[in-house]
N, C-alpha and C positions, 0 to 999 in steps of 0.2 A: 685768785683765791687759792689757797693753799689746798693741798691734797687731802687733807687731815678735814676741813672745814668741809670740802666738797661729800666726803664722807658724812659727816655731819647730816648735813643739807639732803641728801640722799635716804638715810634712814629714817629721818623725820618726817620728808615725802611719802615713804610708803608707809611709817608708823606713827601719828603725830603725837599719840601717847608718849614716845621716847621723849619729845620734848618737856612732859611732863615730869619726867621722870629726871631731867637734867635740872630740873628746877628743885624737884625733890633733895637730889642729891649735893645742891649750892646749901639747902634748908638743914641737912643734916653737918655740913661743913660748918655752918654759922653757929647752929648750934653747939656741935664738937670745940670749937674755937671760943665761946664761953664755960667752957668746962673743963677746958682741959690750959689752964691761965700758968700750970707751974710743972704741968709734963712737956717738955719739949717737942719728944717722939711724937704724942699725940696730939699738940699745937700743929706741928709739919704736915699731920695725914689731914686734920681738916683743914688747912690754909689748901691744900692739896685739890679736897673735895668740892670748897667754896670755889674754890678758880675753877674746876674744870665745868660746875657745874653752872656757874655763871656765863663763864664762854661760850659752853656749848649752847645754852640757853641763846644768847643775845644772837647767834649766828641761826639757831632754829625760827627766832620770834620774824627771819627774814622771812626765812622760808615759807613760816607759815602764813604770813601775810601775803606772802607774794600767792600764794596758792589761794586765799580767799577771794579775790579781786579777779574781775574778769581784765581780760588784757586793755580792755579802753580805760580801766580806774585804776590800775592795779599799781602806777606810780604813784598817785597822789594815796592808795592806802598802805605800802610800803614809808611815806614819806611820814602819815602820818603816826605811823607805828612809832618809826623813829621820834619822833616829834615827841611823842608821850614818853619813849624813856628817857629824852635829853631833858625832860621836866624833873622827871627823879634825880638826875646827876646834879641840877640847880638847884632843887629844893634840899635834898639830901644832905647836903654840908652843912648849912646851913640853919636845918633843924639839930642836925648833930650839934652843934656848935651853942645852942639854947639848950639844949639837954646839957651840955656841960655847967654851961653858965646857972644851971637849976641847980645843981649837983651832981647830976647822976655820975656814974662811974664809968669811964670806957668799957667794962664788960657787962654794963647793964647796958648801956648803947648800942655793942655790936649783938648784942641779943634782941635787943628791940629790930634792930635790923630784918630777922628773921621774916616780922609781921608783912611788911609789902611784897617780900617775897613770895609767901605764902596765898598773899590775896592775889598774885602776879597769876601764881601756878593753878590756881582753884579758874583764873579767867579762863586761863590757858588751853587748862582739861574741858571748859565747857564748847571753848572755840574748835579743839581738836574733836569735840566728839559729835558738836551739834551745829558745827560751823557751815556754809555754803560755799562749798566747793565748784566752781564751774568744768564743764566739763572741760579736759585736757586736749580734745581736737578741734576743741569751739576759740574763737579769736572774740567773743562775745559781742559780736555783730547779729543782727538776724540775717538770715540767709538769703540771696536774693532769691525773688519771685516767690520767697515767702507770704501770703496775705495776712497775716499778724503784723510784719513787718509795715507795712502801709498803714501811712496816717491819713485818715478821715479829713481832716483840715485840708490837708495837702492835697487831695481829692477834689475836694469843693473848689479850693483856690484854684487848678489849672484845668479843672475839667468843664 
C-alpha cells in the first residue's frame, strides 16, 4: 500500500467523518464536471476533485469496514463491502448505456451519477457515526474463563 493510501487509512481511523467528506468532495467533482462542459480550467479542477474524492473514498470504505468487523468476521465483511461495489461497477455501465439508448445526454448522465454517490455518502455518515466498532485490544473472542463465554449446551452435553 502506498504511503499516500496509508495516510488515507490512518485519518479515517481516527476521523471516520473524513471519509465523509471524501465522498462529499467526489459529489462536488461530479457535479463541477456537469457545469463546467466548455471551461477547460474548470472541467480539470473537478475531474480533479471526482478522482481524488472517489479514490480516497474506495480506500476509506476499506478501512472502515475493516474496523466494523470483529477480527473473526472481519474478512467476510471487508469482502463483502467490496462485493457491493463490484455490483455498482456491473450494473453502472450498463445502466449508462440504457440512459443513452433513452436519449439522455452524457452530461445529464454524469450528473445522474451524482445520486448513488450521494446515497453511498448519507450510508457512510450513518456507519461512521452510529457504526459498531469493536474494541481495538479485543481479537473478538470471549475471554477465557469468562462465564458468558460458556455454553449451557455444552454443559449439559459433558457434564
Amino acid at each position: 500500500m502506498s504511503r499516500t493510501r496509508m495516510d488515507v487509512a490512518e485519518l479515517i481511523d481516527r476521523a471516520p467523518v473524513s471519509l465523509v467528506i471524501a465522498f462529499l468532495v467526489a459529489i462536488v467533482g461530479v457535479i463541477g464536471i456537469t457545469a463546467s462542459t466548455t471551461l477547460v480550467p474548470l472541467l480539470l479542477v473537478s475531474v480533479v476533485l471526482a478522482g481524488v474524492g472517489v479514490v480516497g473514498g474506495q480506500t476509506g470504505i476499506s478501512v472502515l469496514a475493516s474496523a466494523m468487523y470483529p477480527t473473526r468476521t472481519r474478512a467476510a465483511g471487508v469482502g463483502w463491502a467490496y462485493g457491493v461495489g463490484r455490483l455498482g461497477s456491473i450494473v453502472g455501465p450498463g445502466v449508462s448505456g440504457l440512459l443513452l439508448a433513452a436519449g439522455l445526454g452524457p452530461t445529464a448522465i454524469v450528473a445522474l451519477a451524482a445520486a448513488p454517490t450521494a446515497l453511498a455518502t448519507c450510508g457512510i455518515g450513518v456507519l461512521a457515526r452510529y457504526g459498531n466498532r469493536p474494541d481495538p485490544d479485543s481479537d473478538g473472542l470471549p475471554a477465557t474463563g469468562d462465564p458468558s463465554a460458556v455454553d449451557p449446551a455444552v454443559i449439559r452435553e459433558t457434564g
